[in-house]
N, C-alpha and C positions, 0 to 999 in steps of 0.2 A: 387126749387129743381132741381139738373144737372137729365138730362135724363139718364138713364141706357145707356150702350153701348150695345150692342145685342152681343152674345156671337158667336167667328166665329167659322164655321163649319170646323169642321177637313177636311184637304187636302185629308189628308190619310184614306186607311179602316183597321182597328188594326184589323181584319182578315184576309187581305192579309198577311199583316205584320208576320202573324204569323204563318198563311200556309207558307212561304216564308223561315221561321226560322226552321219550323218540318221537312220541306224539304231537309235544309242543313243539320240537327242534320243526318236524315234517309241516306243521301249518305254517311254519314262520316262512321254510322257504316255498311251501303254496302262494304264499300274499305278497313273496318276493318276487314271484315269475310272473305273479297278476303286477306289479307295481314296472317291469321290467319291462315284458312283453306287451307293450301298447303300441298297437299301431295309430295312425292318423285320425280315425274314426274314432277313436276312442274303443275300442273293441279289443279285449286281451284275444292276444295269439294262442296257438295250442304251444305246451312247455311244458317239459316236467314235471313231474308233483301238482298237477292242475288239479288232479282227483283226491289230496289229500284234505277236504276241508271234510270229506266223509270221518275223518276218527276223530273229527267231536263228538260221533257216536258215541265211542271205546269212552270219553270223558262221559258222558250222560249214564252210558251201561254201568261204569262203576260206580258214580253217584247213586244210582238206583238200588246198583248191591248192597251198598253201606249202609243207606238206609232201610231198606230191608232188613238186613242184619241189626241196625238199633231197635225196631219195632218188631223184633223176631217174640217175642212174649207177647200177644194181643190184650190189649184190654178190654173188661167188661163194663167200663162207663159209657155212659150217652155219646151219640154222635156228636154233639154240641162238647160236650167235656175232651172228646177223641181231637177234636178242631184245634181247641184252643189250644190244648197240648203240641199241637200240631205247628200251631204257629208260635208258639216260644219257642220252639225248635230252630225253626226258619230262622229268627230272628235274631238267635244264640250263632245259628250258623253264620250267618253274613253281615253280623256285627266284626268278625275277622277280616270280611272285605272292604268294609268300606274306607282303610288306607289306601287299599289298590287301587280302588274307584276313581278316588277323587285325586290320584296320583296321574292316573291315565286319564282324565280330563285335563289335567293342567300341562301334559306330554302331549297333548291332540292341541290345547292352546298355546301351544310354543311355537309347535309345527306352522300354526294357520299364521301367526304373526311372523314367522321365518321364509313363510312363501307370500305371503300378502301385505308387507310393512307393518309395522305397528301404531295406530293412532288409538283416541279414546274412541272415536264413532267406531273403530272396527272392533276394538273389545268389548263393546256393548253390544254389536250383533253375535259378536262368535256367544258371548255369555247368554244369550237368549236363546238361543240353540243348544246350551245344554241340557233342558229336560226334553227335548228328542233323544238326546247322545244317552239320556240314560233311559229312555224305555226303548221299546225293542221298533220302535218308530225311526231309529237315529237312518237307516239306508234311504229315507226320504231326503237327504239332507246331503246325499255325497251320491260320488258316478264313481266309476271306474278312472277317470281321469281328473276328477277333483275333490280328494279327501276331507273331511272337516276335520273332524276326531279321532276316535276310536269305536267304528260299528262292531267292535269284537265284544263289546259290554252286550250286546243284544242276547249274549250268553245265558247272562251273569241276571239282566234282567228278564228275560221269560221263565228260567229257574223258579225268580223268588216270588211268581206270581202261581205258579204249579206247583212249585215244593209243596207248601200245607194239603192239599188237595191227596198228590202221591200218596202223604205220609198218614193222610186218615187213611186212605184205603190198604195202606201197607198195616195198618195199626186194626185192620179187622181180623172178625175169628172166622170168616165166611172167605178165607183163604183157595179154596178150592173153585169158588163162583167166581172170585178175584180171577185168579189166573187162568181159567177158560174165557172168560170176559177180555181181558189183555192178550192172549193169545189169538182171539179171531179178531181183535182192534189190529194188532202190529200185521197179521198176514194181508189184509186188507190195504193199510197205510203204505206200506212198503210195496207191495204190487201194485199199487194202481195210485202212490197220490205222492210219491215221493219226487220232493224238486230240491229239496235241502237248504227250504225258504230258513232266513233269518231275521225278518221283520215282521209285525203284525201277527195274528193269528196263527202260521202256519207253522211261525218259531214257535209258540205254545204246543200245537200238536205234535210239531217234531222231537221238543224240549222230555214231554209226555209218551212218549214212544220209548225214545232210549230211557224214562228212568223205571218204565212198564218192563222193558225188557231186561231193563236191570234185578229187577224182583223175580221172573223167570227165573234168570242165569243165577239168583240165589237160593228159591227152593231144589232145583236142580245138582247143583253145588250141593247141597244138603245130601241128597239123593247117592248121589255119586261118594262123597264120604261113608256112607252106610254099606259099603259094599268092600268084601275080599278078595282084592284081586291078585291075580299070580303074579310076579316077576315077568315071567314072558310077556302077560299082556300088558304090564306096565311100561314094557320097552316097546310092544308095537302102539301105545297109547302117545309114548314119547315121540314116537316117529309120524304119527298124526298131528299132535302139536306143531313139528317141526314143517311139517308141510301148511297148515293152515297161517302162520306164521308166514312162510316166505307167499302165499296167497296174495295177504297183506299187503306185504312189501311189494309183491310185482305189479297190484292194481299202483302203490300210489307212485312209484319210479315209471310207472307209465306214461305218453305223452297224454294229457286230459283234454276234452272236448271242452272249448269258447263257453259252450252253455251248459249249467248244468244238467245232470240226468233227470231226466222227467219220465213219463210215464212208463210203463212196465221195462222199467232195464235192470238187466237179467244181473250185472256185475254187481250194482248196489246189493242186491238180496246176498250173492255170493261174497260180498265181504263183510256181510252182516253174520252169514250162517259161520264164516271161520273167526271170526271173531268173537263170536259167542259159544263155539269148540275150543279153541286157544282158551280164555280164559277160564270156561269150566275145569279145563284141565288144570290148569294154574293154580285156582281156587281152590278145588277140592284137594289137591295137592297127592294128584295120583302120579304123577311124572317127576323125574329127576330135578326140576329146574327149582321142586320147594328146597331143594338144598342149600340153595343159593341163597347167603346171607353178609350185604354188602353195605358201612355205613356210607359210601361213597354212593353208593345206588338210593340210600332212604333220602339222602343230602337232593340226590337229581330228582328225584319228587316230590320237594319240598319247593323248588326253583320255578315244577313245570308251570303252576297255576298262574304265578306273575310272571312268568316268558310266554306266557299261553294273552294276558291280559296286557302286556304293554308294548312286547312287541311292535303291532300294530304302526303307532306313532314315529318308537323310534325308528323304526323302517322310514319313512317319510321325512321325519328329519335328516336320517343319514343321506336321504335322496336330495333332499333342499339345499344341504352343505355341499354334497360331493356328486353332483348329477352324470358326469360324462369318466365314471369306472369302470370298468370292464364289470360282466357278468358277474364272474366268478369269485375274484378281488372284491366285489361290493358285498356278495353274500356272504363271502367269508370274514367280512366287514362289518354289517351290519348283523349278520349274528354271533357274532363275537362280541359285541360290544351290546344289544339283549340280553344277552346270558349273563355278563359283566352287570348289567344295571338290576337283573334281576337275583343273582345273589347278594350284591350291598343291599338292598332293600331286605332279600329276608334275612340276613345278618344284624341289621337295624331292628326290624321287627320282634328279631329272640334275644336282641338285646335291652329293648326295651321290655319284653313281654319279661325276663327275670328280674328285671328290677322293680317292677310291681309285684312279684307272685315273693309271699310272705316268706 
């Protein structure tokens, strides 16, 4: 008789996957009730899910873990050799983005000619506008009540100007000075200097927070795997999860404040602290929920990153075409048809991606 093959264990946790998916669905309809809720002034109304542009964190925390986890073996070369490494990293990573990129500029230059006619002099200015659109400068260039692009790229670039940076310091052996250093940065950041800027500078420090506290929530996670726990307290562990979790959900179903949280506000820190209990949990995979194994859930976390990146646009577009829909009918409109343009794309994507790989 041939021996059984032992069945491999998923790479993936189909509960990241899936936080990762609820995350991009909750921003899309953030940017919907800012695109909705405009009064006269130009000034968004308080609306639902106005607090949810905070789980970009949850994206930054997990970036952070991941990389952590790739440079979990520190090396002993030069800083200069730790750099360079560092930045073929980067550039290995977001060699994958740049179809997205330049897809989501050309969906922000649809938009601008669907609302403002099309001629040569206006493709020439929108086109000179796009190296703001692609550094973290692009909110110079749009209000709340007239979009150019897509300022969601302001993500994607303060990322790839701090990733190498991160990933030296995640790539030291001086691990323990690392993360006392990162832990009085983010208490500091988070109490007294958080506004959840997305331009200039403040995107760089915010960008550097969550991928700081991403390296955290991975020795930690470490920590928490090294340990025997009982049954009983893996269910009261589970019932902590469960509360941290709905934390979550009740700051971002909340109605959100016009501006956002600036100085010492107390709910940012508290959905930072359940957020980084949630996922320890998750990760070290001391609760129920690692049982959970869904190709349908790895498929919604495959979608978030381009629902999370182009959204954006086609929101505006959908607004350009069909301006006077009801609320609800439109978001159930325009994200449906996000989600639609962001599976053919990574459908396209893995099928081009096999017809290259040998």
């Amino acid at each position: 008789m041939k021996k059984s093959k032992k069945a491999k264990k998923p790479s993936r946790i189909s509960m990241v996957d899936l936080i990762r998916f609820i995350c991009a669905v909750s921003i899309v309809i953030h940017h919907y009730a800012i695109m909705y809720y405009i009064d006269p002034n130009g000034t968004p109304n308080n609306a639902r899910f106005r607090s949810a542009f905070v789980l970009v964190e949850i994206f930054l925390i997990l970036s952070g873990f991941f990389v952590a986890n790739h440079f979990k073996k520190p090396s002993r070369a030069k800083l200069e050799t730790k750099f360079k490494t560092s930045v073929q990293y980067t550039l290995t990573k977001y060699k994958a983005y740049l179809p997205l990129v330049a897809l989501s500029l050309i969906l922000g230059l649809i938009y601008s000619f669907i609302d403002r006619g099309f001629s040569l002099n206006a493709l020439s200015n929108e086109l000179a506008k796009f190296p703001f659109e692609l550094s973290f400068n692009s909110v110079f260039y749009h209000s709340f009540t007239v979009i150019v692009h897509n300022p969601v790229l302001w993500y994607l670039s303060a990322t790839f100007i701090i990733f190498p940076i991160f990933c030296t310091l995640s790539n030291t052996s001086k691990k323990y000075l690392r993360n006392w250093l990162y832990f009085v940065f983010i208490i500091i950041y988070y109490t007294t200097f958080w506004s959840g800027d997305f331009f200039s500078w403040p995107a760089l420090i915010r960008v550097f927070a969550g991928l700081a506290l991403g390296q955290l929530l991975f020795d930690f996670v470490n920590y928490l795997k090294t340990l025997k726990l009982k049954k009983s307290t893996k269910i009261a562990l589970q019932i902590v999860e469960i509360f941290c979790l709905w934390s979550i959900i009740d700051l971002i179903i909340k109605r959100g404040d016009p501006l956002r949280p600036t100085i010492n506000n107390p709910t940012i820190f508290n959905f930072l602290l359940a957020s980084f209990t949630s996922l320890s949990l998750l990760l070290s995979k001391q609760t129920c929920t690692n049982k959970i194994h869904s190709n349908f859930f790895l498929f919604l976390g495959k979608i978030s990153l381009p629902l999370f990146i182009f959204h954006y646009p086609i929101l505006w577009i959908m607004h350009a075409i069909l301006p006077n829909l009801d609320y609800k009918i439109g978001l159930a409109l325009s994200l449906s048809v996000s989600i639609a343009f962001s599976i053919m794309i990574v459908a396209i994507l893995s099928y081009r991606n096999k017809r290259q790989s040998p």
